[in-house]
C-alpha positions in Angstrom: -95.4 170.8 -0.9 -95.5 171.2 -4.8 -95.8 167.9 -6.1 -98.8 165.7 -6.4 -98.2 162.8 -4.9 -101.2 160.8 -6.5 -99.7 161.1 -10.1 -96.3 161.9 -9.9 -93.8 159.2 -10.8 -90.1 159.0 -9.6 -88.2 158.8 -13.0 -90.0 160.3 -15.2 -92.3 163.1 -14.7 -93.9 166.5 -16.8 -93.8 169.9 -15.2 -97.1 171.6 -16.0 -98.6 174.5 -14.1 -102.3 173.5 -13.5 -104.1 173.2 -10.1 -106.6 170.9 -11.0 -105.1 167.4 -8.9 -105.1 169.1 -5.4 -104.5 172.9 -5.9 -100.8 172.8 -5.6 -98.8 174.6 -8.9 -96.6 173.9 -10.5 -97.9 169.8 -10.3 -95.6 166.7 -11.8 -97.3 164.4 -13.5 -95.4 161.7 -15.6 -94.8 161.5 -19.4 -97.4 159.6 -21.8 -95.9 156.1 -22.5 -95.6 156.9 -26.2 -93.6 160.0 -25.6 -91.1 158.2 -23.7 -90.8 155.1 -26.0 -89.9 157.5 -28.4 -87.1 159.6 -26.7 -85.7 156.3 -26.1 -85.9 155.2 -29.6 -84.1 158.4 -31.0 -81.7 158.1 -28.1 -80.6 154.5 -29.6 -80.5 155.5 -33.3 -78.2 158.5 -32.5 -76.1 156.0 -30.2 -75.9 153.4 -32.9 -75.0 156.3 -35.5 -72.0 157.2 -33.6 -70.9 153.6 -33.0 -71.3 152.8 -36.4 -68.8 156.0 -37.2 -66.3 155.1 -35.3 -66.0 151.3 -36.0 -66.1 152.1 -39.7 -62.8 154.4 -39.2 -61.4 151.9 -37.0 -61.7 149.0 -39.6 -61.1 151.3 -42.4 -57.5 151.4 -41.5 -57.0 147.6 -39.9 -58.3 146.2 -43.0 -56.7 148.5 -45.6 -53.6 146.5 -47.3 -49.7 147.4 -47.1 -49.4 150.3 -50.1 -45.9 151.6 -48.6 -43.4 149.4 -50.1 -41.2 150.2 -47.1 -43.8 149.3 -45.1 -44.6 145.7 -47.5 -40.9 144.8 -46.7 -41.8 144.9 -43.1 -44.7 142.6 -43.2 -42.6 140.3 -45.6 -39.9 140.2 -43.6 -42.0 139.2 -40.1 -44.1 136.6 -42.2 -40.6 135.1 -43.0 -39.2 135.0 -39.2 -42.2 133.8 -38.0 -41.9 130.7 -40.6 -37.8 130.5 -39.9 -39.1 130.3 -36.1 -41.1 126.9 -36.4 -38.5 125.3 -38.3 -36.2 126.0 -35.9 -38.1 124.5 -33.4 -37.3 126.9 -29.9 -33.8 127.7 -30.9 -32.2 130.9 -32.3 -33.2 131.3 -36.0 -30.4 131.9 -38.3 -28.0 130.9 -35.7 -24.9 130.1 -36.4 -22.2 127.5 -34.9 -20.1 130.2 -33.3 -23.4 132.1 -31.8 -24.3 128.9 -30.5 -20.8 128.3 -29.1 -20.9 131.8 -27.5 -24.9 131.2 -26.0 -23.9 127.9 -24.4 -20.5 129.3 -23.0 -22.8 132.3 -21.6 -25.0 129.8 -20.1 -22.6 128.0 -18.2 -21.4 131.2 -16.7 -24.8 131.6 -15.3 -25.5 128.1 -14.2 -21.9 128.5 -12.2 -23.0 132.0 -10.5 -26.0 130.9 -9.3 -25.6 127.6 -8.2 -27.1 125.8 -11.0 -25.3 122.2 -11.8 -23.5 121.2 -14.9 -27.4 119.4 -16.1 -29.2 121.6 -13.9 -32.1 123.8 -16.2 -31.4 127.0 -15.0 -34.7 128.5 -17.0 -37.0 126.3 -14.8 -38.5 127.6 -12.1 -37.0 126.3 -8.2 -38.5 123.6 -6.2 -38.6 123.7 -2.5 -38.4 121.3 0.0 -39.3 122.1 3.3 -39.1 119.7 5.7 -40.9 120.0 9.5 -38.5 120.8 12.2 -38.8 118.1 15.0 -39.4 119.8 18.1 -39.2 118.4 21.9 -42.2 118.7 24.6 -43.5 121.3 25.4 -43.7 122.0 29.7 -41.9 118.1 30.6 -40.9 118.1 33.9 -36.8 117.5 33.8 -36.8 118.4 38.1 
């Protein structure tokens, strides 16, 4: 064997060529403390440099404002859906009498395809019964 086993450490160890633990070269023998605190400080500051980068350019863009006017229009226009929505309160937003005409005609269509009644809500989800089948004895003698 090459290693000293008295000094040498699993995770972190030194490569040194000396013979003075028990004659073997090259020997491991582990890191100072200090040494290793700071690799693992450096290690963090470059890992927290590159996080900070690339949050910074993520957030630069999110929280930038609408400077396209084209793009302003957009953002207009879905803030005043979205408001046109509530008021509405679940049904179609600028809907008018005929489109509502032609949605519940549509709907009745459905409800008669697929078995639904005339009050039935054909946008619930079933409910089944089962019931337990009644079943005779089992080995009676009829002989």
């Amino acid at each position: 064997l090459d290693v000293c086993f008295k000094t040498a450490t699993f995770f972190s160890a030194q490569r040194i060529e000396s013979d003075s633990c028990c004659g073997f070269s090259p020997i491991f023998h582990p890191k100072p403390p200090i040494k290793m605190l700071t690799n693992q400080i450096q290690q963090a500051v470059r890992m927290m440099g590159a996080q900070a980068r690339r949050n910074y350019g993520v957030t630069a863009v999110v929280m930038s404002k609408a400077t396209d006017p084209i793009q302003q229009l957009f953002v207009n226009k879905l803030r005043d859906y979205a408001t046109k929505s509530k008021s509405a309160g679940g049904k179609l937003v600028d809907a008018s009498p005929e489109i509502e005409r032609e949605l519940k005609q549509e709907l009745e269509k459905l409800a008669k395809a697929y078995g639904g009644d005339g009050g039935a809500d054909m946008t619930a989800f079933p409910s089944f019964k089962f019931e337990e089948p009644k079943l005779g004895p089992i080995n009676s003698s009829s002989s």
